[in-house]
N, C-alpha and C positions, 0 to 999 in steps of 0.2 A: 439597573445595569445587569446584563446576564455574567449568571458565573460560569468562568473557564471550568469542563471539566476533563479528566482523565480518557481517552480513544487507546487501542489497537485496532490496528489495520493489518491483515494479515493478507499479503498478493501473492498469486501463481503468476508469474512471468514465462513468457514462451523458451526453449532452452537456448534460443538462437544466441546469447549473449554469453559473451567471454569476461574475464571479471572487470575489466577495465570499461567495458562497456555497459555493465552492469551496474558500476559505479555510477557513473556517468548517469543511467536513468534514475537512478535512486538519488541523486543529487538533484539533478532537474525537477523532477516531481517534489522535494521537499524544499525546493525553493520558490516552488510553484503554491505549497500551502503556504508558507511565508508569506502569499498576497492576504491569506484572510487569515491574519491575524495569531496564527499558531506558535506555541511554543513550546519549548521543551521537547524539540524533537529527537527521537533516537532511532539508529536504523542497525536492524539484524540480521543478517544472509542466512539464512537459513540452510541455501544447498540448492542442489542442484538434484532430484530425486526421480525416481520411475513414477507415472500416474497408476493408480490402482485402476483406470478406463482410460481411454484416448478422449481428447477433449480437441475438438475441431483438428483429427487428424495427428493430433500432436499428444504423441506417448512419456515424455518428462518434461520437467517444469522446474524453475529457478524460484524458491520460496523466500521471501520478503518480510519482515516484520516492521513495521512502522508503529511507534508508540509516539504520542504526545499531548498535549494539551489542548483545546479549544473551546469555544460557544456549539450549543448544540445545532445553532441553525445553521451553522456551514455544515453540518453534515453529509447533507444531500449534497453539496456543493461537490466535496469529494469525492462521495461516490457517481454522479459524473462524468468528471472529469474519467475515472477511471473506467467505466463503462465505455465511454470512445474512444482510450487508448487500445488499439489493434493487438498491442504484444499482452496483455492482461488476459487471463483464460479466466480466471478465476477472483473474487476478494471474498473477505467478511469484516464485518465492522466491529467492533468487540465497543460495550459502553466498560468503563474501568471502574465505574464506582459503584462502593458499595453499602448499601443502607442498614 
């Protein structure tokens, strides 16, 4: 059986989102890991900040922190999903553990 381990997900979001609706995406999406098996999720807003470059025209960005637990082979699974999400400009995958 594979062991659950430690992720961060750290997302640029486009600024178009007001907090309610930013809620709303970070709900959705973390219910959406909840299909493969995930746990121990936590979510951080990080802000709403200037890009140090424009990134498909778009000058600030809504920062994201996702932590939680899972199997290494959903990984790609994730990353994904969040690659065809349109409002995503940005992620990185952070492994948590450490040897």
């Amino acid at each position: 059986m594979a062991v659950q381990r430690d992720y961060e997900i750290m997302i640029l979001l486009t600024e178009e989102f007001n907090d309610s609706e930013l809620k709303t995406w970070v709900f959705n999406y973390a219910k959406n890991l909840r299909k493969f098996n995930v746990s121990d999720i936590s979510v951080i807003s990080r802000g709403k900040h200037n890009l140090a470059y424009s990134i498909v025209n778009k000058t600030k960005g809504n920062y994201i922190q996702l932590n939680f637990s899972s199997m290494p082979k959903y990984i790609n699974n994730f990353a994904n999903t969040l690659k065809l999400d349109s409002h995503v400009l940005r992620f990185l995958i952070f492994n948590k553990e450490t040897n």
